[in-house]
C-alpha positions as CSV (number, residue, x, y, z in Angstrom):
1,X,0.0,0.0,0.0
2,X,1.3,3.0,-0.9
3,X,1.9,6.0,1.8
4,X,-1.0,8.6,0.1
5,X,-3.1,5.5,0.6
6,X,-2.1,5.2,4.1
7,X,-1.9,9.1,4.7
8,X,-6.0,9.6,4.0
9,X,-7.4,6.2,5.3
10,X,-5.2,7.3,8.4
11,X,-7.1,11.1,8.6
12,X,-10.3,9.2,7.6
13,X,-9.8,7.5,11.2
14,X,-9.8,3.7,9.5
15,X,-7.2,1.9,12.4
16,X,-6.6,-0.6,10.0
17,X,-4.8,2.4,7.6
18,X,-3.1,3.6,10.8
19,X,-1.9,0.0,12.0
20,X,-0.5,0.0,8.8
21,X,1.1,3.2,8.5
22,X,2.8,2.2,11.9
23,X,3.8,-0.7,10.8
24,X,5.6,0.6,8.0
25,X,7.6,3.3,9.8
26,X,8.0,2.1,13.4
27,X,11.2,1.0,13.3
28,X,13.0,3.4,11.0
29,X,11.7,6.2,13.4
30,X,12.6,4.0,16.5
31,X,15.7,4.0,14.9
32,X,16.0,8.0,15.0
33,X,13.9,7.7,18.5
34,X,16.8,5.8,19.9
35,X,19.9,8.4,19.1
36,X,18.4,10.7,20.8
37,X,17.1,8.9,24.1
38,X,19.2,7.2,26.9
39,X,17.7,3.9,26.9
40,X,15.2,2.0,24.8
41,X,12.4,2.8,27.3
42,X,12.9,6.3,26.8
43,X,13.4,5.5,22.9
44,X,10.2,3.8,23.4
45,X,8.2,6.9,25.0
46,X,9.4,9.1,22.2
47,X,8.4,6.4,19.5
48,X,4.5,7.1,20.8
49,X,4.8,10.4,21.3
50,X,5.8,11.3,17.9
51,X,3.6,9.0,16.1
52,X,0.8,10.8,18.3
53,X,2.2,14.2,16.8
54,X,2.2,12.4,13.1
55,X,-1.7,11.1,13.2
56,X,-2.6,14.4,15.1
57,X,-0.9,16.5,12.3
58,X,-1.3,14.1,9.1
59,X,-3.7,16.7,7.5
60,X,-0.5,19.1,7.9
61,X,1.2,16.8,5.6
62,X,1.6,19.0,2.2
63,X,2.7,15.9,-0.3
64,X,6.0,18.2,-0.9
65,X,8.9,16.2,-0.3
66,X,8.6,12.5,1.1
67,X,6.3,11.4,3.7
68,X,9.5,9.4,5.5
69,X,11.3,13.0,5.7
70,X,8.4,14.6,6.9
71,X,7.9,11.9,9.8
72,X,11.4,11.8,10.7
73,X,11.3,15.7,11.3
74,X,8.1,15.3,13.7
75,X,10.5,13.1,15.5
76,X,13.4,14.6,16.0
77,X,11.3,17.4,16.8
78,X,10.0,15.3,19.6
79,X,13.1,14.2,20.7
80,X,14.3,18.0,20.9
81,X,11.0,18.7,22.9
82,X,11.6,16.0,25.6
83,X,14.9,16.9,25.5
84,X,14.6,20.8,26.4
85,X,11.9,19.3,28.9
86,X,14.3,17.4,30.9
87,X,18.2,18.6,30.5
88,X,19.7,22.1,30.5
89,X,22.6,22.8,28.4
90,X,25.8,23.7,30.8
91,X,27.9,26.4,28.5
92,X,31.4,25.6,28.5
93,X,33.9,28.7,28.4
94,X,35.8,30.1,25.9
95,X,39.3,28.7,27.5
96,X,37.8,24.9,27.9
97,X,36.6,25.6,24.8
98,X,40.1,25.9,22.9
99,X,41.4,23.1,25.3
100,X,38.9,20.8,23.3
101,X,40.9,19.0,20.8
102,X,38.3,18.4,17.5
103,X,39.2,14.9,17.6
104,X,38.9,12.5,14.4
105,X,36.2,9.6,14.9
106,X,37.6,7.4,11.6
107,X,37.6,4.1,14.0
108,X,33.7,4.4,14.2
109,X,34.2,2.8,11.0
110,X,35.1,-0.6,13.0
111,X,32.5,-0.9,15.3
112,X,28.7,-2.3,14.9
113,X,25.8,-0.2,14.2
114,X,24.7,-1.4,18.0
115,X,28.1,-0.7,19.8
116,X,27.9,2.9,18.0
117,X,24.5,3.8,19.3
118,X,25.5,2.4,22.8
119,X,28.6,4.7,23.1
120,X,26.2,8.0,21.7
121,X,23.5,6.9,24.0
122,X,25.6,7.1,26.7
123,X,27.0,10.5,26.4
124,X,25.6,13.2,28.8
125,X,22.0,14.4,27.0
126,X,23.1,17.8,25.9
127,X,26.4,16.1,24.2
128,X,24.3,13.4,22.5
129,X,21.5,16.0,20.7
130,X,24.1,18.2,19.7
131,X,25.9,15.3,18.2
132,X,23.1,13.8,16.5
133,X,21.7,17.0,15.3
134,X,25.4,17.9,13.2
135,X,26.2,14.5,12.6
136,X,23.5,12.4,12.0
137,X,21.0,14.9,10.7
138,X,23.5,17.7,9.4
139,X,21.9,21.1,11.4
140,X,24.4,23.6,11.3
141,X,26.0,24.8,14.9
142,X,23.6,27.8,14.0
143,X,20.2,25.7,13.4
144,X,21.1,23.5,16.7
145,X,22.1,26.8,18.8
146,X,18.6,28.3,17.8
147,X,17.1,24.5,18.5
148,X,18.6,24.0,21.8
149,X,18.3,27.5,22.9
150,X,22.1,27.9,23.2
151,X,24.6,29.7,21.4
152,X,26.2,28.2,18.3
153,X,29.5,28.2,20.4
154,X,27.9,26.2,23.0
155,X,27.2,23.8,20.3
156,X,30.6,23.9,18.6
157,X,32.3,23.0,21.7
158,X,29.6,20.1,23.1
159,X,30.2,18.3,19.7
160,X,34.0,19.0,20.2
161,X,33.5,17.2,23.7
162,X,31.1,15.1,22.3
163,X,34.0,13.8,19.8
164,X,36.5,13.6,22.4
165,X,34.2,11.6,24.4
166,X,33.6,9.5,22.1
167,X,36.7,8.7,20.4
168,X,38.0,7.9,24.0
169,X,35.2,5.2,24.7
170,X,35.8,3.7,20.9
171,X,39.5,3.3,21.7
172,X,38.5,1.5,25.6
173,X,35.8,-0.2,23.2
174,X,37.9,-1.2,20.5
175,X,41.1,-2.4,23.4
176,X,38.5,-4.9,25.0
177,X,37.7,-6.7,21.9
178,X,41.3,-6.7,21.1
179,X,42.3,-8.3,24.9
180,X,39.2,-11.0,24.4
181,X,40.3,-11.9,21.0
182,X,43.5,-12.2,22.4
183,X,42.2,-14.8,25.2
């Protein structure tokens, strides 16, 4: 069935059109749910919430673009909602700022899709949306500082410290498998 099909059978109210639009986009947008959360339950909570938003605001849908885009906005909205609900973004100073080294994340490249989202899911929450947002979903520092409510700065150096972060856990990661490989 194709998504206009599933778009006005899913206004009309029909739950079988709904079921099925749910169906067909649960798990890509669980997939974006889950960089932003902590855990799968929170993942989880932000997968129903935006799929509330997207059968509350189908109608809003303009057929301009693709129907997956569009959804996957609602939920990163949603994610940036819950996000601004719970954490507040500590600014980091000018001088911790420069002492941030912009650190390449190349060995990403030899880790699992799962071990990836483990080690972003476990940065602070102000680290992790900032690093989704420029990475994953390519805002500019500009677009995530208006976003977030923070400066474009503030976002320049939480991805800095985000990468940092990062490629510290990937080289702990990446020494553990070496050490059981070794055993």
């Amino acid at each position: 069935m194709n998504d206009s099909d599933l778009i006005r059978g899913s206004i009309a109210g029909d739950p079988k059109m709904q079921e099925a639009l749910y169906q067909k986009y649960a798990s890509k947008m669980y997939a974006v749910c889950l960089r932003y959360a902590g855990n799968n339950d929170d993942a989880q909570d932000l997968l129903q919430e935006g799929f509330i938003k997207v059968f509350r605001n189908l109608e809003k849908f303009r057929h301009e673009g693709s129907f997956e885009g569009w959804m996957r906005r609602v939920f990163v909205n949603t994610s940036i909602e819950q996000y601004r609900k719970k954490v507040h973004m500590n600014s980091i100073s000018d001088q911790e700022e420069r002492g941030i080294e912009d650190a390449s994340v190349s060995v990403l490249d030899q880790l699992a899709e799962r071990d990836i989202i483990q080690l972003v899911q476990d940065l602070s929450p102000g680290y992790r949306a900032v690093f989704n947002l420029y990475v994953i979903e390519g805002y500019s520092h500009k677009e995530i500082g208006e976003l977030l409510s923070i400066s474009e700065g503030t976002s320049k150096s939480q991805l800095a410290r985000a990468k940092a972060i990062l490629q510290k856990k990937v080289a702990g990661f990446l020494g553990e498998k070496r050490k059981q490989a070794n055993k």
